[in-house]
C-alpha positions in Angstrom: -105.3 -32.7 103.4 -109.1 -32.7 102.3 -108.6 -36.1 100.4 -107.5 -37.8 104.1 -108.5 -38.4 106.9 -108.0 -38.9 110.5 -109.8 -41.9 112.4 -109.5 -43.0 116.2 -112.1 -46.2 116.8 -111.8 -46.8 120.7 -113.8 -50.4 122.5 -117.0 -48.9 123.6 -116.6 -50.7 127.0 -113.7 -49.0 128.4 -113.9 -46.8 131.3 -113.4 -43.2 130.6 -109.9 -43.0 132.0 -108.9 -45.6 129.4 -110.5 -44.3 126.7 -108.7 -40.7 127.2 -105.7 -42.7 127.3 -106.1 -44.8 124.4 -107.3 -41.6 122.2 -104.0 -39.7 123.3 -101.9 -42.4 122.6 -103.3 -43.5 119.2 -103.3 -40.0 117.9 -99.6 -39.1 119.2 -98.9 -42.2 117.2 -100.6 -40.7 113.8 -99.0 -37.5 114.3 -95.2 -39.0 114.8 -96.2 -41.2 111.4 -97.4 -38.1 109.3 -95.2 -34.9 110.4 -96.6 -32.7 108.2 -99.9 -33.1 110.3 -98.4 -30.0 112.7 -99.2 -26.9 112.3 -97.4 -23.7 113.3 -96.9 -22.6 116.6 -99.9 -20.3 118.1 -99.4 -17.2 120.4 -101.4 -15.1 122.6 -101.8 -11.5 122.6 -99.7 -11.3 125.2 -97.0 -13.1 123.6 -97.0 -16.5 125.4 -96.2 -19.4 123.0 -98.2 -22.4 122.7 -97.5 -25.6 120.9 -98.8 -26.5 116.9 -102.1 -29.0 116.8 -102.7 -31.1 114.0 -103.5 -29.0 111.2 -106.5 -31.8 110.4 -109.4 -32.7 112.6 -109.7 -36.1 114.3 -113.0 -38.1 114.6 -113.1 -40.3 117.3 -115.7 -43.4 116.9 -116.3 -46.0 119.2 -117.0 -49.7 118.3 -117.7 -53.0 120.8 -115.3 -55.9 121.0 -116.6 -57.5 117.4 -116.8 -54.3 115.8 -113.3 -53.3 116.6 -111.8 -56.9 115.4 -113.8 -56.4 112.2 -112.3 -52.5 111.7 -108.7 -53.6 112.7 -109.0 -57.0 110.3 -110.2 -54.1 107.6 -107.0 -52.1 108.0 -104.9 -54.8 107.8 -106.0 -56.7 104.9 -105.7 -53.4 102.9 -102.1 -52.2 104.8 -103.3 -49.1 105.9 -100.7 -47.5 108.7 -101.9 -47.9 112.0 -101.2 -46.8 115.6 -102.5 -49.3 117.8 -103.5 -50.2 121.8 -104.1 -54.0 123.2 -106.2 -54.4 126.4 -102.5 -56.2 127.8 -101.0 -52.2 127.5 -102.8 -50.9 130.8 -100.9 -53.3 132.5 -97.1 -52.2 131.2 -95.3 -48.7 132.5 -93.5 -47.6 129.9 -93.2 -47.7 126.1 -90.6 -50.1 126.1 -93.1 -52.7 127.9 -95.8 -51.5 125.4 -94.2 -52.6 122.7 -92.5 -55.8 124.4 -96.6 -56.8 124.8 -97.5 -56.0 121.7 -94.3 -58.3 120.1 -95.6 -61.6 121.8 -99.0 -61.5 120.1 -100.0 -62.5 116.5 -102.3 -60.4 114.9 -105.4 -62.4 115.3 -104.3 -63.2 119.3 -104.4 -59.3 120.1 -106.8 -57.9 122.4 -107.7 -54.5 120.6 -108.6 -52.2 122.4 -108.4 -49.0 120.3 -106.6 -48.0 116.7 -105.7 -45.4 115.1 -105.5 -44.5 110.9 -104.8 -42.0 108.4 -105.6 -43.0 104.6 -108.0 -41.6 102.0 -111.2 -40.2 103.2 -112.6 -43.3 101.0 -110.6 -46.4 102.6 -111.2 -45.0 106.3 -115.0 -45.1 106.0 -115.1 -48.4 104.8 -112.6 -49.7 106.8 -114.7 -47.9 109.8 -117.8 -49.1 108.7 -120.3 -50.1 111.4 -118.3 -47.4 114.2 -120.6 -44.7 115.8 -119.3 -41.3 116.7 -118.2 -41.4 120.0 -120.7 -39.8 122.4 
């Protein structure tokens, strides 16, 4: 796990609501693509069971509109496994409709809004090169 690492990049100009969102989403998406990201179940002294987390940390960075093209441009062009959130998303109700939006766009027509990666600790700082840690 030490050699990879997790990356969420979210548009700096979203309201707060949709950035939770978009950071929930993104990062369900990397833990349903990598399995072996979960953990073991954790209990309480009193015996109440609680669900796994991911057994490696997550660093969320933000980027504006330019910045966020460049990093998702990066990604692609070296086919690094994404999760990924268009502005058109907030506007669907269900992940069937998610992904219908997604479908009708080419790459380079996509409104990104936020993405999501896992690769070597190496290819996700370059391709995040230019994010700030999300404040």
């Amino acid at each position: 796990m030490n050699d990879t690492k997790i990356a969420i990049v979210i548009r700096d100009d979203l309201a707060v609501w949709q950035k939770l969102n978009v950071t929930a989403f993104l990062t369900s998406g990397i833990v349903g693509a990598h399995k072996d990201l979960l953990g073991e179940s954790y209990e309480d002294a009193a015996g109440n069971k609680y669900n796994p987390l991911s057994i490696q940390p997550v660093i969320v960075l933000s980027a504006d509109a330019d910045g966020i093209a460049k990093i998702y441009r990066r990604a692609m062009d070296r086919n690094v496994g994404l999760s990924l959130y268009i502005e058109d998303m907030f506007k669907t109700g269900h992940d069937a409709a998610n992904r219908a939006t997604v479908k009708q766009y080419r790459p380079e027509e996509m409104t990104v809004v936020g993405l999501g990666l896992r690769d070597d600790r190496k290819t996700v700082d370059k391709i995040t090169k230019g994010a700030k840690l999300h404040s």
